[in-house]
C-alpha positions in Angstrom: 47.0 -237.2 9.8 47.2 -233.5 9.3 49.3 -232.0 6.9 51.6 -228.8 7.7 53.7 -226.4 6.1 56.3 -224.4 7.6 56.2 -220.0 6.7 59.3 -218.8 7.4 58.9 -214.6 6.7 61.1 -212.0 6.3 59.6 -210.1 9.5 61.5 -206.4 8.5 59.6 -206.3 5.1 56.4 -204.5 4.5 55.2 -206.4 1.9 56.2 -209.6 3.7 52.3 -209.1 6.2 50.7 -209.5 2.9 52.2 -212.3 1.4 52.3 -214.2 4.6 48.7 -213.8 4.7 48.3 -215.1 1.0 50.2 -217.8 1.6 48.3 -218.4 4.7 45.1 -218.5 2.8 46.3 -221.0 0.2 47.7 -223.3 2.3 44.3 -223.3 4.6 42.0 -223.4 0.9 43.7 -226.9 0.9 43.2 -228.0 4.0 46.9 -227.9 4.8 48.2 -226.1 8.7 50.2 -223.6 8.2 53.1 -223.2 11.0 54.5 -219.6 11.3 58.6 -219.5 12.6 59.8 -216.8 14.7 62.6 -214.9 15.2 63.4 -217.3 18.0 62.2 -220.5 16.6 64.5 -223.4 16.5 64.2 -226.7 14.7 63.6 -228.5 17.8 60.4 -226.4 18.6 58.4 -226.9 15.6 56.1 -229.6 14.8 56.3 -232.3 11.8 56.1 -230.8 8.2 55.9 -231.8 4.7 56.2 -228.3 3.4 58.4 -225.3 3.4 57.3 -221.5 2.1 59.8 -218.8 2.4 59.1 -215.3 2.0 62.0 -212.4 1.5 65.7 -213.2 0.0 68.8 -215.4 0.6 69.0 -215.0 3.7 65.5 -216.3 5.2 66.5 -219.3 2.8 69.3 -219.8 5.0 67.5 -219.7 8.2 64.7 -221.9 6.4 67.4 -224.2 5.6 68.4 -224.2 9.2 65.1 -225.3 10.7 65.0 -227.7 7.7 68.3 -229.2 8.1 68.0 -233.5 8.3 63.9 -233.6 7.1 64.2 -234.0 3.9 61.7 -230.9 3.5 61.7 -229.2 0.3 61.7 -225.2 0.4 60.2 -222.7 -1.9 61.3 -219.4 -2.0 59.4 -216.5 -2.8 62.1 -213.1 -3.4 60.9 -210.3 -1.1 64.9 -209.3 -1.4 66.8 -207.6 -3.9 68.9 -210.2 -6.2 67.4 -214.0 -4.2 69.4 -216.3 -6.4 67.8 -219.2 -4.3 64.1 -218.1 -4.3 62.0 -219.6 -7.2 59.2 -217.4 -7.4 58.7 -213.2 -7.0 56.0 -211.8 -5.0 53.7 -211.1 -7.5 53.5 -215.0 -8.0 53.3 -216.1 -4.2 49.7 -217.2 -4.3 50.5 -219.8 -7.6 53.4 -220.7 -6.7 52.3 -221.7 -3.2 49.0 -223.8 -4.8 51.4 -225.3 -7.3 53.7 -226.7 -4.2 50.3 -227.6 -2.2 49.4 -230.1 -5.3 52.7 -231.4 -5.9 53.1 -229.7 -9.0 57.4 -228.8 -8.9 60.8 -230.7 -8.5 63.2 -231.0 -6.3 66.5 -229.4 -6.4 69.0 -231.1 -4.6 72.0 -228.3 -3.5 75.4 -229.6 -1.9 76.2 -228.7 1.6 79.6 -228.5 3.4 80.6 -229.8 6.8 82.4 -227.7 8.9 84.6 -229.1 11.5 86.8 -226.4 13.7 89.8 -227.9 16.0 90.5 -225.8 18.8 93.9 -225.5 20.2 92.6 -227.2 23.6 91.0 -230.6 21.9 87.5 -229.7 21.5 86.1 -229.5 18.0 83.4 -227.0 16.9 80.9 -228.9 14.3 78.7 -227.0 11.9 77.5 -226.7 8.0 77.2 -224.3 5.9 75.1 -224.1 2.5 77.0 -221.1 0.7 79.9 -220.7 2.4 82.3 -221.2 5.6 83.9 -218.0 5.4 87.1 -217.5 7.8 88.4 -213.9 8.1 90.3 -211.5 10.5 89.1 -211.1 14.4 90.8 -207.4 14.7 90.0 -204.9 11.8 93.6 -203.6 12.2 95.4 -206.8 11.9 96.3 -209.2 9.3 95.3 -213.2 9.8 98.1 -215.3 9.0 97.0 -218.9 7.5 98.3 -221.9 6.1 96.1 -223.8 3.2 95.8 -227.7 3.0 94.3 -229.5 0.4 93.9 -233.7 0.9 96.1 -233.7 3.7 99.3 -231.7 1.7 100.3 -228.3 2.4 99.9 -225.6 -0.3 100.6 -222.4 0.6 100.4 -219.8 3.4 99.6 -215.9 3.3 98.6 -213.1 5.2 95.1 -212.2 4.1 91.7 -210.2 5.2 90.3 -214.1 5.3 89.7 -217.5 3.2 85.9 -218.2 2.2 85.3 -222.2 1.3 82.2 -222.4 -0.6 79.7 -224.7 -3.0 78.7 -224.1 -6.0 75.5 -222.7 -4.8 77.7 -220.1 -2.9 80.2 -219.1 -5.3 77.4 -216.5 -6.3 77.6 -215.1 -2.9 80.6 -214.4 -0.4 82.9 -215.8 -3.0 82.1 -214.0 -5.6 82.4 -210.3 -4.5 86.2 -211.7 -3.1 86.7 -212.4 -7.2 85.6 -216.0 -7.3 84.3 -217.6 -10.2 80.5 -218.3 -10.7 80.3 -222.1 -11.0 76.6 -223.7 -11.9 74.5 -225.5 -9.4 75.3 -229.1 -10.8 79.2 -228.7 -10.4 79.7 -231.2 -7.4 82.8 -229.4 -6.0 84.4 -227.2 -3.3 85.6 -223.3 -3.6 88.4 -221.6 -2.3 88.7 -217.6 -2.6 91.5 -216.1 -0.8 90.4 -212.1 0.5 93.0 -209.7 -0.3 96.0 -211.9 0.5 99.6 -211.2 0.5 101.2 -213.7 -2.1 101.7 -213.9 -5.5 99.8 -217.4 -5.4 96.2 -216.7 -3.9 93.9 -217.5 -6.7 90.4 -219.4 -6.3 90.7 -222.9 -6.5 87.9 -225.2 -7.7 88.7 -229.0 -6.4 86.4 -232.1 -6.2 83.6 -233.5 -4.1 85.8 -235.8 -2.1 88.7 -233.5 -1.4 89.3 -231.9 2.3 90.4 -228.0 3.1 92.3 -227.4 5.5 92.9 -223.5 7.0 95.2 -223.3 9.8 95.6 -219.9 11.8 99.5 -219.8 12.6 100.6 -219.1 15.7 102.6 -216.6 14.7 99.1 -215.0 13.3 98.9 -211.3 14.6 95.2 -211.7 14.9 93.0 -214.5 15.7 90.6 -215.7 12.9 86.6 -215.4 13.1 84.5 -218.8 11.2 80.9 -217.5 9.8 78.6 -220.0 8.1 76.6 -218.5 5.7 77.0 -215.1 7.3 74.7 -216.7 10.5 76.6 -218.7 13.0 79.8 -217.5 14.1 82.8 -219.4 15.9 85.8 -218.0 16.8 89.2 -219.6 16.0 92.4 -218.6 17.6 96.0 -218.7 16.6 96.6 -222.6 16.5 93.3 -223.4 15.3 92.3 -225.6 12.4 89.3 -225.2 10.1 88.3 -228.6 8.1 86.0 -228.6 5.0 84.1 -231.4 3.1 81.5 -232.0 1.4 78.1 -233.0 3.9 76.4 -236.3 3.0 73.1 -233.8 4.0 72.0 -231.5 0.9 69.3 -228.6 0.7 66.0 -230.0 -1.2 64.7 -226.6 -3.6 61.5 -226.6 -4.9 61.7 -225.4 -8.5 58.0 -224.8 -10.3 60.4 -223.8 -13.9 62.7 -225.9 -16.0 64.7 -222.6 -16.6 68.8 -223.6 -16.5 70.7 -221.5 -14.4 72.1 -219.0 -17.5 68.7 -217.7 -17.8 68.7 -217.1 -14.0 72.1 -215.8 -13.9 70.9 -213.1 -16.6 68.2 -212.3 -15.0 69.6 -211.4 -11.5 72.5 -209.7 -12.6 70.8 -207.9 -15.0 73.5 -209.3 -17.7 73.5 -207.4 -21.1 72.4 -210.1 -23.9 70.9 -207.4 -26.4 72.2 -208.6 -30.0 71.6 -212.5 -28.9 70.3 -214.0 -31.8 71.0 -218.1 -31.3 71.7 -221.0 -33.1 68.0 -220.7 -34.8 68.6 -217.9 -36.1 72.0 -219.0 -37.4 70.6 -221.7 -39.5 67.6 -219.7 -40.8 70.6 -217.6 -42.3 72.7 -220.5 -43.6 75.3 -220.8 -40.5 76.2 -224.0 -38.2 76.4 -221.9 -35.1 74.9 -219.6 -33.9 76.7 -215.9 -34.1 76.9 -212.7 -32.6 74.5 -210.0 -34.8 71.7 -207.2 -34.4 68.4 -207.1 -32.3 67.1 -209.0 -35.0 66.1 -212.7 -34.5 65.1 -214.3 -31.7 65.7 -212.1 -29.7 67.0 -211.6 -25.9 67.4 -214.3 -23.2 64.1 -215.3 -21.5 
């Protein structure tokens, strides 16, 4: 039986040729096919694989995750992108990191998904997923979108806002978090809400648990209609009398991680986060303490 693995590329990077080609050369070394995606590729066109390799930032992990969707197919991502919180491996690494996955040698990262249900003013319903974030915001630049917030079927509070954005865990370091959500790790099994500039005096994030429901309704009294994005790729509008519903997907997002690394040190490392005086709880006790403390440069030293 022959053995595949899907590239999906960053096409608009330069350095993407090269480490498609390095990847391609691995993958070949070990007798495994490699199957290139296009810009136009959908899941239904590509043959069975066992192996995912994607090459630029978030984004083409979110169209990998798309084609990917329902295998069972873990994905390794390789950052050709600027910050790539869900990429495992830099470019400098691709040709490792793609042996390593070739051999087995990584876990899998399982990453919560949300369903998305839209319920249209007419009786059709719009279905669709999202791995970050369902993000509902304003149709008309000019206008304000009027919505009403449910939570496990009870109402909780309506506003005029630039949008809502329901997201996981995984996504709170994305769309919700430059609308002032909080970061949440990866292993919180829970649900996000962020209001977006809202009118209210009660419109902060909310954080509830794996089996609740959201609920966004666009009033009809709404002076724009409301626009539905699914991490930032598929797009479905929703008029005034529409209904947006949110839970949690029964379908997750397999990662391939080649390091044990917890999510602070990655959270340090793409934000650049200032840890210069870190010393830890070793060097605590070499000094006498039960904790660690707060100190100089000396010690052990900055986060790795």
């Amino acid at each position: 039986m022959t053995r595949r693995a899907l590239i999906v590329t960053h096409r608009g990077r330069l350095e993407a040729v090269s480490a498609t080609r390095e990847a391609v050369r691995v993958l070949q070394g070990a007798g495994i096919e490699p199957v290139l995606a296009s810009e136009e590729t959908v899941a239904g066109d590509l043959p069975d694989f066992e192996l995912a390799i994607v090459l630029g930032g978030d984004g083409t992990i979110l169209r990998a995750a798309e084609l990917t969707r329902g295998t069972g197919v873990p994905l390794l991502g390789v950052n050709l992108g600027h910050v790539g919180f869900l990429a495992e491996s830099e470019r400098d690494d691709v040709g490792e990191a793609v042996r390593r996955l070739t051999e087995g040698d990584f876990e899998v990262e399982e990453r919560v998904t949300l369903r998305v249900r839209v319920l249209l003013p007419g009786g059709d319903v719009v279905e669709d997923w999202a791995l970050n974030e369902a993000a509902l915001e304003k149709a008309e630049r000019s206008r304000i979108l009027e919505v009403a917030v449910e939570v496990d079927g009870r109402p909780l509070s309506s506003f005029g806002c630039d949008g809502v954005v329901a997201a996981t865990a995984t996504g709170s370091t994305a769309h919700a978090f430059s609308a002032g959500g909080p970061v949440v790790w990866p292993d919180v099994d829970g649900m996000i809400l962020v209001p977006i500039s809202a009118h209210a005096l009660f419109a902060r994030p909310l954080v509830v648990g794996p089996g609740s429901r959201l609920a966004l309704e666009v009033l009809e009294r709404s002076p724009a209609p409301g626009q539905l994005t699914c991490d930032g790729r598929r797009v479905v509008d929703v008029p005034q009398g529409a209904r947006v519903e949110v839970t949690r997907s029964d379908v997750p997002v397999r990662l391939a991680r080649l390091s044990p690394a917890p999510f602070t040190t990655r959270l340090v490392q793409k934000f650049a986060l200032p840890v210069t005086g870190w010393r830890g709880l070793a060097a605590a006790r070499r000094n006498g303490a039960g904790a660690p403390g707060v100190g100089t440069d000396e010690g052990d030293g900055g986060a790795r």
